[in-house]
MARBA-3410 file (N, C-alpha, C, O; in Angstrom, 1 decimal):
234
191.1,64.6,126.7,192.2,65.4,126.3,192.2,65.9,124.9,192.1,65.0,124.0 ~ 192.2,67.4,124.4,192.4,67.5,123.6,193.2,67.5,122.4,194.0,68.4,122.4 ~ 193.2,66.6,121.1,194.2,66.5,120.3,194.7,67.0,119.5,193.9,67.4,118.7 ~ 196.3,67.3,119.1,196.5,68.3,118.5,196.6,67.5,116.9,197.1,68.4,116.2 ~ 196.5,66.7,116.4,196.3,66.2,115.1,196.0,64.7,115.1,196.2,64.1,116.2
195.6,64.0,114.1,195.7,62.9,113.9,196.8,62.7,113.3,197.3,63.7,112.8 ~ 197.5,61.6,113.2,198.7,61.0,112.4,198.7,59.3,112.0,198.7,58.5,112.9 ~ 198.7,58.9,110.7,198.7,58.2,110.4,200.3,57.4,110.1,200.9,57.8,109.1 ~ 200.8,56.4,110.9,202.2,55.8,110.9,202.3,54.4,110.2,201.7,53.4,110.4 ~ 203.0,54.8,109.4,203.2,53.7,108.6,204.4,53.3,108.2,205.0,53.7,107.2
204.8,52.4,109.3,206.0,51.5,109.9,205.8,50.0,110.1,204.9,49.4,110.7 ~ 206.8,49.7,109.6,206.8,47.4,109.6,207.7,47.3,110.8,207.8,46.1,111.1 ~ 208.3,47.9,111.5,209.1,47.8,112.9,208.4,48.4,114.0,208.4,49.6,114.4 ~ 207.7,46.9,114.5,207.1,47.1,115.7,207.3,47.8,117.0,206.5,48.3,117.8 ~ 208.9,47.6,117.0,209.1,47.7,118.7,209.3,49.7,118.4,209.1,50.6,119.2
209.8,50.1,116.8,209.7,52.1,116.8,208.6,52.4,117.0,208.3,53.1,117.9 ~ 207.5,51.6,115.8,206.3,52.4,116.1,205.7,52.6,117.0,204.8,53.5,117.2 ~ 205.9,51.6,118.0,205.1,51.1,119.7,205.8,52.4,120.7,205.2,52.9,121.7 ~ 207.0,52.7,120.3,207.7,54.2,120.9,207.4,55.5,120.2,207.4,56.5,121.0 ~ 207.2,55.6,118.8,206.9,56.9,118.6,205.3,56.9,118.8,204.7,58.0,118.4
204.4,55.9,119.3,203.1,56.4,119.3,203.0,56.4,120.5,202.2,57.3,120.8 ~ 203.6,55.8,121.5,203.7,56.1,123.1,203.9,57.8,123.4,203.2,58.5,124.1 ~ 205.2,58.3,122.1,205.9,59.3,122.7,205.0,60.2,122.5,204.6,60.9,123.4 ~ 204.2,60.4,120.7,203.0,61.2,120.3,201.9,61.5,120.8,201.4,62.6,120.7 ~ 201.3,60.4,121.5,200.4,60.3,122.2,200.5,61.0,123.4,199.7,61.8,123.8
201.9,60.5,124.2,202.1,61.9,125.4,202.0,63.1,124.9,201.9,63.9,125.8 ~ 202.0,63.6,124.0,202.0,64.8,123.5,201.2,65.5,122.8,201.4,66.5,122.0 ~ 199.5,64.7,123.0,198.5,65.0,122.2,198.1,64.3,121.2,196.9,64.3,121.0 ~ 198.7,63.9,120.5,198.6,63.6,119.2,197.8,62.0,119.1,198.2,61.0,119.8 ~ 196.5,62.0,118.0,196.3,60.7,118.0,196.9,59.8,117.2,197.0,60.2,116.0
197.3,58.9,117.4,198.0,58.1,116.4,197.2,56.5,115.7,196.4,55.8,116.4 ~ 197.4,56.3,114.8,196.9,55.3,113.5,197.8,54.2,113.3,198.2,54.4,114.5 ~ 198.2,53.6,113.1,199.4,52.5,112.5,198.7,51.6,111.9,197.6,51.1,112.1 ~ 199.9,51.4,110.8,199.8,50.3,110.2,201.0,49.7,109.7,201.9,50.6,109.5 ~ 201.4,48.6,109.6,202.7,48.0,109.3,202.9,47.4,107.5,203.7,46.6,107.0
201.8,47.9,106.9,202.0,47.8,105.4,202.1,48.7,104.3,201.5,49.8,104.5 ~ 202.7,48.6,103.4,202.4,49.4,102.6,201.1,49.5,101.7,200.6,50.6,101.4 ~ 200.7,48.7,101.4,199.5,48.5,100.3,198.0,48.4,100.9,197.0,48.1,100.2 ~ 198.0,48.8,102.7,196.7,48.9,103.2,196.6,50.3,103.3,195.6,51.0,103.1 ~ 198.2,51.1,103.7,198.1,52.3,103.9,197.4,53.5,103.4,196.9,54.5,104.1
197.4,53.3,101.7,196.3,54.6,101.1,195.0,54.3,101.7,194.2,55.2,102.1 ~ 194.7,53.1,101.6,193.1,52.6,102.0,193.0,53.4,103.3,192.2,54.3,103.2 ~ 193.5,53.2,104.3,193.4,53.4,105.8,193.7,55.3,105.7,193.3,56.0,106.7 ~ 194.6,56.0,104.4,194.3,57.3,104.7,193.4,57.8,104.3,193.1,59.0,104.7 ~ 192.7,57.0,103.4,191.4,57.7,102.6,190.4,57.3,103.8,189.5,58.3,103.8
190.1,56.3,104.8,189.0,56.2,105.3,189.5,57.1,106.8,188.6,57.9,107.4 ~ 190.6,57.1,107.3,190.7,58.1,108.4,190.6,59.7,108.4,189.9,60.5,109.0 ~ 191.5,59.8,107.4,191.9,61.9,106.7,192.9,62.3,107.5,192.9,63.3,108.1 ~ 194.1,61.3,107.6,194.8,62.3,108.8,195.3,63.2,108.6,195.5,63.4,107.4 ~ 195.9,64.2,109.5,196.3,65.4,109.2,197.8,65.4,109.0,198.4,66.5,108.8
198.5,64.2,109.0,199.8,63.8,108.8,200.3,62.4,108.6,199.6,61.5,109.0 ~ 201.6,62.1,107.7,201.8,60.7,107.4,203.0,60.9,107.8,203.8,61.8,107.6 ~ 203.2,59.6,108.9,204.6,59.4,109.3,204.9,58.0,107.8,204.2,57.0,108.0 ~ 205.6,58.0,106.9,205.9,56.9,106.4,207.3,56.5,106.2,208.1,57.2,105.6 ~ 207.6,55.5,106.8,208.6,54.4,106.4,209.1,54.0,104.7,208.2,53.7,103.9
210.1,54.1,104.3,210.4,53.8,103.1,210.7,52.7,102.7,210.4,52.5,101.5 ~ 211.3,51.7,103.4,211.4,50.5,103.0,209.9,49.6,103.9,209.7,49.4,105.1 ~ 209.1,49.2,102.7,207.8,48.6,103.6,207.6,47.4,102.9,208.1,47.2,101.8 ~ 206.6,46.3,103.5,205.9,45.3,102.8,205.0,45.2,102.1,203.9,45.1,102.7 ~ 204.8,45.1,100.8,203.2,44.9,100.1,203.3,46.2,99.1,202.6,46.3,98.1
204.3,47.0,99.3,204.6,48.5,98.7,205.3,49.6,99.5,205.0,50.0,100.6 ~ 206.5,50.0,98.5,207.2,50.8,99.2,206.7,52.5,99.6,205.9,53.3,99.1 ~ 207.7,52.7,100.8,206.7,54.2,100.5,206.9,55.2,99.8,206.1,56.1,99.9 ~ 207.8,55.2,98.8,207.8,56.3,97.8,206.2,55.8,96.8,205.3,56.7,96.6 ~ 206.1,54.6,96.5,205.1,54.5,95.5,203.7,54.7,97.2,202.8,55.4,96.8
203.7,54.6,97.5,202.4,54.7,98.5,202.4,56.4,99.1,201.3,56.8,99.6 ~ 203.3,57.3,99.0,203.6,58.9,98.9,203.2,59.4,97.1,202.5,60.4,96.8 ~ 203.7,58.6,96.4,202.8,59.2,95.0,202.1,58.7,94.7,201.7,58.8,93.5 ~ 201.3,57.8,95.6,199.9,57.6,95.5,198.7,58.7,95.9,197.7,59.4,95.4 ~ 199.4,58.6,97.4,198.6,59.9,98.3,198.5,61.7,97.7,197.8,62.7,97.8
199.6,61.3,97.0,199.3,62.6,96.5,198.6,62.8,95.3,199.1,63.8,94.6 ~ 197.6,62.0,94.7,197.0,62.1,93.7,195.9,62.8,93.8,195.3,63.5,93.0 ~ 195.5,62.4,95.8,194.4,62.8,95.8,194.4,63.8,97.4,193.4,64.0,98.0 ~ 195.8,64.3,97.8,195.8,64.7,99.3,197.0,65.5,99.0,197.8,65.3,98.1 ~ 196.9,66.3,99.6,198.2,67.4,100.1,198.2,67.8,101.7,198.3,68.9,102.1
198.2,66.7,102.5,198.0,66.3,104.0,199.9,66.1,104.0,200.5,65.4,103.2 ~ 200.5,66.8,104.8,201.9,66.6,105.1,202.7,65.2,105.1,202.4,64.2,105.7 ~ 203.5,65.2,104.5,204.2,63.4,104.7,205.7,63.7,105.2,206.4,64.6,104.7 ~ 206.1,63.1,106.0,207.0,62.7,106.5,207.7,61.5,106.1,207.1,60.5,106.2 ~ 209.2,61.3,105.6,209.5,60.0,105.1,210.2,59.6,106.5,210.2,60.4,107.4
210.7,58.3,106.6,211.5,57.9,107.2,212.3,56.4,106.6,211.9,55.3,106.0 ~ 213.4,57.1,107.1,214.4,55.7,106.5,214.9,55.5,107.2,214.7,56.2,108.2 ~ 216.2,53.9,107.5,217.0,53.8,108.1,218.4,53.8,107.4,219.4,53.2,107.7 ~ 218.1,54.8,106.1,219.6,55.1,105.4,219.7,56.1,105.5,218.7,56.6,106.0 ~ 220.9,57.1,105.1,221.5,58.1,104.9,221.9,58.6,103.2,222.7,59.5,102.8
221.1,57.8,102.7,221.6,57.7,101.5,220.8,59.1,100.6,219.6,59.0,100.4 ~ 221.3,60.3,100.2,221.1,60.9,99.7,219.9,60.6,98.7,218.7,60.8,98.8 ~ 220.7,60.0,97.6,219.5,59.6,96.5,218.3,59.3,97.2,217.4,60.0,96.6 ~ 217.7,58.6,98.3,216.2,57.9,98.5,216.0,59.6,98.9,215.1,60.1,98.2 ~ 216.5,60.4,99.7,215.8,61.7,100.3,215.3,62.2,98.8,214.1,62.2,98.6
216.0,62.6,97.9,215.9,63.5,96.8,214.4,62.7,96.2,213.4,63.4,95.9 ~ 214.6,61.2,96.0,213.3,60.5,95.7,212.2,61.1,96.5,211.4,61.9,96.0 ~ 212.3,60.8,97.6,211.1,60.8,98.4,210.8,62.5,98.5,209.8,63.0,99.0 ~ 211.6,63.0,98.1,210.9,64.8,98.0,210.6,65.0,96.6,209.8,65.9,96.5 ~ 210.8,64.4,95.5,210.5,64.9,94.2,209.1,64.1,94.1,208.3,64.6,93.3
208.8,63.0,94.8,207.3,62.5,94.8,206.5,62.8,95.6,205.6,62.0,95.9 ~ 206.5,63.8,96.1,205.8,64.4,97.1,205.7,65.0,98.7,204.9,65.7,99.3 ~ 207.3,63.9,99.1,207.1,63.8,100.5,207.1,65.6,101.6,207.5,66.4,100.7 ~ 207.0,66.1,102.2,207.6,67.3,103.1,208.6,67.3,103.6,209.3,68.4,103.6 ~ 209.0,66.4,104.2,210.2,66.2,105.0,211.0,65.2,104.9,210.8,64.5,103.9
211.9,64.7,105.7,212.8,63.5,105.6,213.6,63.0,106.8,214.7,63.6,106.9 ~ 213.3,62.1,107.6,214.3,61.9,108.8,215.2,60.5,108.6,214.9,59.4,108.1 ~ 216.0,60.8,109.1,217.0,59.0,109.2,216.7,58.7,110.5,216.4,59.4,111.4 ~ 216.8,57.1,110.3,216.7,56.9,111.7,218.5,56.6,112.0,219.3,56.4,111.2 ~ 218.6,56.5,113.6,217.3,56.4,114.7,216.6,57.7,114.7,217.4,58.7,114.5
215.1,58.0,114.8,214.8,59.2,115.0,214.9,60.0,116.3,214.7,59.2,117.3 ~ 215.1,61.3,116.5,215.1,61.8,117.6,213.7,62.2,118.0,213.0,63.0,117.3 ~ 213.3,61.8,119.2,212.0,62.2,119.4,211.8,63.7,119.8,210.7,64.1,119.7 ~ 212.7,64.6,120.1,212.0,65.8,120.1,212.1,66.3,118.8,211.1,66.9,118.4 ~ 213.2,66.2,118.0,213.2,66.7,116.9,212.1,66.3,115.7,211.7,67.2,115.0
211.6,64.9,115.5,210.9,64.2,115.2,209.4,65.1,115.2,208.8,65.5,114.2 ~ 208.6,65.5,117.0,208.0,66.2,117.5,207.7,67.9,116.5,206.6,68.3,116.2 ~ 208.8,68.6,116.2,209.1,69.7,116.2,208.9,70.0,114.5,208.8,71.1,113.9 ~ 208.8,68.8,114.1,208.6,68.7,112.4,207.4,68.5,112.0,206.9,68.8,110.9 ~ 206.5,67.8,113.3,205.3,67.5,113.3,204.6,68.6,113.1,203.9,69.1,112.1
204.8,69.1,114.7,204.0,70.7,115.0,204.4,71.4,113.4,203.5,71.6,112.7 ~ 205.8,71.6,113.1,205.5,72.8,112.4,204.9,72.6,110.9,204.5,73.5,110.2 ~ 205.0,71.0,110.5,203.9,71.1,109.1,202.7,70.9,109.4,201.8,71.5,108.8 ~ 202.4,70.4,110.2,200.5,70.6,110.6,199.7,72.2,110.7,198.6,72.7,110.4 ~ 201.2,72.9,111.5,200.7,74.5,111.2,200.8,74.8,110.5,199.9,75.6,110.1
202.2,74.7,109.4,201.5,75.3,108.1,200.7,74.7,107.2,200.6,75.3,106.1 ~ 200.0,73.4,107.4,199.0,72.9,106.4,197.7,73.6,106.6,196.9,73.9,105.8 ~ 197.9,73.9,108.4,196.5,74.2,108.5,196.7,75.8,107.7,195.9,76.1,106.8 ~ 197.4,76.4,108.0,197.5,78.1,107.5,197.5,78.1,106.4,197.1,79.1,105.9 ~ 197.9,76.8,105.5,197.7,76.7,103.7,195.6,76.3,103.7,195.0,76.6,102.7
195.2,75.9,104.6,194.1,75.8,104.1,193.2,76.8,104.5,192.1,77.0,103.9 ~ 193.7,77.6,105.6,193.1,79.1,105.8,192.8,79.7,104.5,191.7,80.0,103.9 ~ 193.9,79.9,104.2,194.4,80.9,103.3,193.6,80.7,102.0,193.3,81.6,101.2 ~ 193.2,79.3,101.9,191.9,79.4,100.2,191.0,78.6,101.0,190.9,77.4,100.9 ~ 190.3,79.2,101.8,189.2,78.4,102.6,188.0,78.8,101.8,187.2,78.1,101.2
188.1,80.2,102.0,187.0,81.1,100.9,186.8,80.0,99.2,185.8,79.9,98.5 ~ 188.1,79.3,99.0,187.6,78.8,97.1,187.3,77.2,97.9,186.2,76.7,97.6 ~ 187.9,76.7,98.6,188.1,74.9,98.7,187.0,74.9,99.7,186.6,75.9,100.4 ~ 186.1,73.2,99.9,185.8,73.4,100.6,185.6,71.9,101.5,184.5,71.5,101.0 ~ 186.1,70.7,102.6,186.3,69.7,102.8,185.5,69.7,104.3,185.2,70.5,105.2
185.2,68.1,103.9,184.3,67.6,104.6,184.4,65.9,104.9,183.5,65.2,104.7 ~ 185.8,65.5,105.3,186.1,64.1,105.2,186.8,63.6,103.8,188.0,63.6,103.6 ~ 186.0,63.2,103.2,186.4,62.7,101.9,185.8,63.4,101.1,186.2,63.5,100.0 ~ 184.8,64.2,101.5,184.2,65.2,100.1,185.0,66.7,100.3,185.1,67.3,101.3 ~ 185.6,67.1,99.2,186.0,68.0,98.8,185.4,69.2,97.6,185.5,68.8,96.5
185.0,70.0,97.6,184.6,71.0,97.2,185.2,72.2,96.4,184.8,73.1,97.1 ~ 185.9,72.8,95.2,186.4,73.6,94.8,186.2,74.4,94.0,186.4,74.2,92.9 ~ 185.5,76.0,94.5,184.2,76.7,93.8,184.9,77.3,92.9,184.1,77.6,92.0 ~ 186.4,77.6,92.6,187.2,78.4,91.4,187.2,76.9,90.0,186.9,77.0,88.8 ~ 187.4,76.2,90.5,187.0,74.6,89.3,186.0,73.8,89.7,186.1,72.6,89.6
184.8,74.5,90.1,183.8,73.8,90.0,184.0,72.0,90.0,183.7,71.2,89.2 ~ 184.6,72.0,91.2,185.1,70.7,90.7,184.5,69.8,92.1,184.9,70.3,93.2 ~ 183.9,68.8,92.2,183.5,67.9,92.8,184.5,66.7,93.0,184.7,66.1,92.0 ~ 185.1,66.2,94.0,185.6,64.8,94.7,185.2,63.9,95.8,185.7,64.1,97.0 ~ 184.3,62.7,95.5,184.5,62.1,96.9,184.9,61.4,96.9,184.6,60.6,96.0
186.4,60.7,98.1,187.2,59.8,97.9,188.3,60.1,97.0,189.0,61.1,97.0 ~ 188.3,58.9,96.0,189.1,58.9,94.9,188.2,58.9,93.3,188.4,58.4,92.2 ~ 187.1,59.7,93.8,186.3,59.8,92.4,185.8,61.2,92.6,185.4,61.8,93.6 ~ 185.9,61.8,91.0,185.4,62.9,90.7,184.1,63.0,90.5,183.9,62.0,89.9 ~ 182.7,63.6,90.7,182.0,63.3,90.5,181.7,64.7,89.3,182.6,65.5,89.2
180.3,64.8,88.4,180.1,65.8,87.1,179.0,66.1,88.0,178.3,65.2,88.4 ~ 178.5,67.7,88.3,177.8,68.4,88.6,177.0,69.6,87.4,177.7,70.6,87.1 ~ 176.3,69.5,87.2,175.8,71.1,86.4,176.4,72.3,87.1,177.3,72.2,87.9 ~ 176.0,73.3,86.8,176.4,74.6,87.3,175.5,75.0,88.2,175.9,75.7,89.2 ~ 174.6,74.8,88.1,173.4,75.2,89.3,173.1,73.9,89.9,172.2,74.0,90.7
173.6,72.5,89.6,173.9,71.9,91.0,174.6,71.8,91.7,174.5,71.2,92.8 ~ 176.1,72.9,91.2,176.9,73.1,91.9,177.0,74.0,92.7,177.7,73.9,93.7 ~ 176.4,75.1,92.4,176.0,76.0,93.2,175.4,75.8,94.0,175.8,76.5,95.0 ~ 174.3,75.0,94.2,173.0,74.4,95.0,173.8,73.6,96.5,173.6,73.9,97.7 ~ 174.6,72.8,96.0,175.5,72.1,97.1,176.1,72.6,97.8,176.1,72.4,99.0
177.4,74.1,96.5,178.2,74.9,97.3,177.7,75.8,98.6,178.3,76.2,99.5 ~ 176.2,75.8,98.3,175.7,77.0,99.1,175.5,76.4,100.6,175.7,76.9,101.8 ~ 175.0,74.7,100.0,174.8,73.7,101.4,175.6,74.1,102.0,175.3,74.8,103.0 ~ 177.1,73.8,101.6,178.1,73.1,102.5,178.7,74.4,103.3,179.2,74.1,104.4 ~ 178.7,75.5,102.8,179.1,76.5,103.4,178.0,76.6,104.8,178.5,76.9,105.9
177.1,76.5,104.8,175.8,76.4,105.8,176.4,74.8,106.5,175.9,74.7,107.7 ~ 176.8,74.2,106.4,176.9,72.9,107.1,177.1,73.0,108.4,178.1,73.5,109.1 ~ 175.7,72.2,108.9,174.9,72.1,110.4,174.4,73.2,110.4,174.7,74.1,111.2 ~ 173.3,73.1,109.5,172.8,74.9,109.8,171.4,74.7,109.1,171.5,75.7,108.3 ~ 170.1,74.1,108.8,169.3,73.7,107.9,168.7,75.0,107.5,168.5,75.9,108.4
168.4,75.2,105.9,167.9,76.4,105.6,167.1,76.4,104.7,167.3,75.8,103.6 ~ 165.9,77.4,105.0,165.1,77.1,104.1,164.7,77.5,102.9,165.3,78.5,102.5 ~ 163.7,77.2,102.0,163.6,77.8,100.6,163.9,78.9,100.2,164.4,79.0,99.1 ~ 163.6,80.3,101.0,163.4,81.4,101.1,165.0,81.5,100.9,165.5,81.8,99.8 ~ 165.8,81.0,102.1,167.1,81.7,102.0,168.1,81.0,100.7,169.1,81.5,100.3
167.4,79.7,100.1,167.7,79.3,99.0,167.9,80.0,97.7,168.8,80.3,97.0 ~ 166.6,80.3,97.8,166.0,81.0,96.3,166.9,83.2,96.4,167.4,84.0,95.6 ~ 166.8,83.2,97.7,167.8,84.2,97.9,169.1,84.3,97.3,169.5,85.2,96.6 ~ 169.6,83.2,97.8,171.0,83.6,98.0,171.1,83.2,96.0,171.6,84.0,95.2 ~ 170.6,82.1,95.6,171.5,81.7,94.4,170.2,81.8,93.0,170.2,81.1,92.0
169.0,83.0,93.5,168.4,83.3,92.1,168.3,85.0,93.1,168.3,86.1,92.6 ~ 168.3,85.0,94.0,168.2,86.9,94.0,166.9,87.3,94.2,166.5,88.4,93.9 ~ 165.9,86.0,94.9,164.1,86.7,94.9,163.6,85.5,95.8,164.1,84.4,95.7 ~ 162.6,85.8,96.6,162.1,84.8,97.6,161.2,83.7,96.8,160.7,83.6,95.7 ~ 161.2,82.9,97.8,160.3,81.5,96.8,158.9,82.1,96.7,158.7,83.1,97.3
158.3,81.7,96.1,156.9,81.8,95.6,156.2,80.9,95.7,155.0,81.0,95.3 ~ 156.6,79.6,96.3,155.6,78.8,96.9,155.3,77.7,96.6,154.9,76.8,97.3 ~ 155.5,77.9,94.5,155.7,77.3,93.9,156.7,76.1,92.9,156.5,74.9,92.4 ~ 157.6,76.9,92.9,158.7,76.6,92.0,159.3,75.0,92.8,159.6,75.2,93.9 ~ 159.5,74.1,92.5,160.2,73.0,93.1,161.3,72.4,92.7,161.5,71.2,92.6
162.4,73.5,92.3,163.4,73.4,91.6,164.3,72.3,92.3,164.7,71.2,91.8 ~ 164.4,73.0,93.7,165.7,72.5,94.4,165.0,71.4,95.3,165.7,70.6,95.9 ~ 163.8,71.3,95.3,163.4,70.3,95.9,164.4,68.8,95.0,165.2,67.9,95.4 ~ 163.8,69.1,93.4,164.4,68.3,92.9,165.7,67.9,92.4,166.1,66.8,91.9 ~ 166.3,68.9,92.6,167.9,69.3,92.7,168.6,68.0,94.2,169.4,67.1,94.1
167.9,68.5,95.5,168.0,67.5,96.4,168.1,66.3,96.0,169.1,65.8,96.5 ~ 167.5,65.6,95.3,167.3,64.4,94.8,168.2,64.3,93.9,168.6,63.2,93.9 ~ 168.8,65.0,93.1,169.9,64.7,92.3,171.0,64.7,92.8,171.9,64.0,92.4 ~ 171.1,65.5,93.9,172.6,65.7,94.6,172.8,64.5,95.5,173.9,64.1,95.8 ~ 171.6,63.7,96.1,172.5,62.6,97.2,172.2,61.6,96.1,172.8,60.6,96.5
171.5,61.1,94.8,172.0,60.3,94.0,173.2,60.1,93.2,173.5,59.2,92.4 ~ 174.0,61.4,93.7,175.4,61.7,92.9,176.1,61.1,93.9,177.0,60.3,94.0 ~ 175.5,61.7,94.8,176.8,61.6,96.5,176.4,60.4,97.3,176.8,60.3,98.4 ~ 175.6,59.5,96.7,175.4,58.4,97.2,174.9,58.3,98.9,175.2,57.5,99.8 ~ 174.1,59.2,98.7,173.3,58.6,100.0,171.7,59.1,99.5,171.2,59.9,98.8
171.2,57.7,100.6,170.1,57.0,100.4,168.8,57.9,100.1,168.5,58.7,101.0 ~ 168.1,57.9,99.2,167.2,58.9,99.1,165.7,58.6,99.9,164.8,59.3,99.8 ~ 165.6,57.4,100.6,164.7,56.6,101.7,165.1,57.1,103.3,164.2,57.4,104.1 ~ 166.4,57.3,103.6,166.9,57.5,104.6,168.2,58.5,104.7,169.3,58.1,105.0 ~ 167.9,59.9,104.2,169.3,60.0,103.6,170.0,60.7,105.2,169.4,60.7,106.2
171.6,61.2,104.8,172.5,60.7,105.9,173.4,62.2,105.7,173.7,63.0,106.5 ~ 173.5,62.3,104.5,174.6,64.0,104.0,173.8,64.7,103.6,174.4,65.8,103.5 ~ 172.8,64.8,103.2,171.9,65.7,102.8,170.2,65.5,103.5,169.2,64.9,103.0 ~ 170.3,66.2,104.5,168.6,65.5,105.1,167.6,66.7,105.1,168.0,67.8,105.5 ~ 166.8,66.6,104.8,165.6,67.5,104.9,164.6,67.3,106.2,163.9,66.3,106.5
164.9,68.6,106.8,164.0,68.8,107.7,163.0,69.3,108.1,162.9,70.5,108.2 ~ 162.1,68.6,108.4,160.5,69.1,108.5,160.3,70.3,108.8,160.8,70.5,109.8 ~ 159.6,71.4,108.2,159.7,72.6,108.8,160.7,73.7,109.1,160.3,74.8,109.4 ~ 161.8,73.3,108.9,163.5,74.2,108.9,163.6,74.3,107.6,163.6,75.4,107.3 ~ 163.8,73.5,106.7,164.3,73.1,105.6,165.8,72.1,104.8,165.9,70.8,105.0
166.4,72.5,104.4,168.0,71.1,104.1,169.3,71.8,105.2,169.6,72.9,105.5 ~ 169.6,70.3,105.4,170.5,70.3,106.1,171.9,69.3,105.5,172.0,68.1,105.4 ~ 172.8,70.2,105.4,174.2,69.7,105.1,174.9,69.1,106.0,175.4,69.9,106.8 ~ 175.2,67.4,106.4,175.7,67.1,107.8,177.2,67.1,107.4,177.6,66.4,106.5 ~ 177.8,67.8,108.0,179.2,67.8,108.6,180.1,66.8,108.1,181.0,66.7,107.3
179.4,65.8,109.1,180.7,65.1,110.0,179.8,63.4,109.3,179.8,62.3,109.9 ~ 179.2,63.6,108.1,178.7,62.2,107.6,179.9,62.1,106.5,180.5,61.3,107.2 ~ 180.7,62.3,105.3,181.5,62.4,104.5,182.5,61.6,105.0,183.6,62.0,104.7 ~ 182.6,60.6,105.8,184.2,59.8,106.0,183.9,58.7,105.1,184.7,57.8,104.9
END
């Protein structure tokens, strides 16, 4: 069955979350849970979901501080939920980042209908600068700030290692070889000689940490040339 988003729920009341991931799940959606506060950023950094259902009053950390955590390094939709009505926590939980805000009890269609519509516009916010940003799990890419992140760490690139990568990742699942290398980011075909990017390769998965014996996000292919994997970056 195909899914219309992941969601990561992060709720300490067993018997709602056991109902809104019953209900999500009839309706496409994969669902995540966790019942803490202080595992939750860990579990969004290793999943990527495309939404946070979070609870406000939690154990281990509440979700206002676990919402201005997430957003240090994510602009993935958050959803708060409370079981107050209390003005002040909404105004909190929107000035630290959150998108929305429900009281409980929640209504499950309405609940549904907040989902759909910030997932479509996250996805249409990420259309819209697809051309500058560029993501891949936990690696993130940004060709207007030359700016490198994987995870929760920035990593320092030169300018022509950045470029070198940028060019991968746009090609990702696509191996390409020197020619269209030396093309695209000097403007003249290889000569046969030059072993720039050979050695460039070697600098880029010692940054990005994969194995230069076995490597996994950047592999070189016999006879095709480098290949950018996808779906290795979680």
């Amino acid at each position: 069955m195909e899914s219309y988003g992941k969601i990561l729920l992060v709720e300490d009341d067993v018997s709602l979350a056991q109902w809104i991931q019953e209900y999500l799940q009839e309706h496409s959606y994969q669902l995540i849970h966790v019942e803490r506060g202080d595992t939750a950023v860990n579990v969004f950094k290793k999943e990527s979901p495309d939404l946070v259902l979070l609870d406000v009053m939690l154990p281990g950390m509440d979700g206002v501080e676990v919402c201005r955590e997430i957003r240090t390094f994510s602009q993935a939709p958050i959803i708060m939920l409370t079981a107050r009505s209390d003005e002040l926590d909404e105004v909190i939980g929107l000035e630290v980042g959150a998108n929305d805000y429900v009281v409980k009890p929640v209504r499950p269609r309405a609940l549904l209908a907040r989902i759909k519509a910030l997932i479509r516009s996250n996805q249409h916010s990420e259309l819209a600068i697809n051309s500058n940003v560029l993501k891949f799990g936990q690696l993130n890419l940004d060709s207007n700030a030359k700016r490198v992140t994987y995870g929760d760490k920035e990593i320092n690139f030169s300018s022509s290692e950045f470029e070198f990568l940028w060019f991968l990742a746009q090609n990702a699942g696509q191996a390409v070889n020197r020619d269209q290398v030396f093309m695209a980011l000097k403007g003249r075909e290889y000569d046969g000689q030059d072993r720039r990017f050979d050695l460039m390769i070697s600098v880029l998965r010692k940054k990005l940490d994969d194995n230069s014996q076995n490597p996994q996000k950047i592999k070189t292919i016999w006879g095709k040339g480098y290949l950018f994997v996808a779906d290795a970056w979680s």
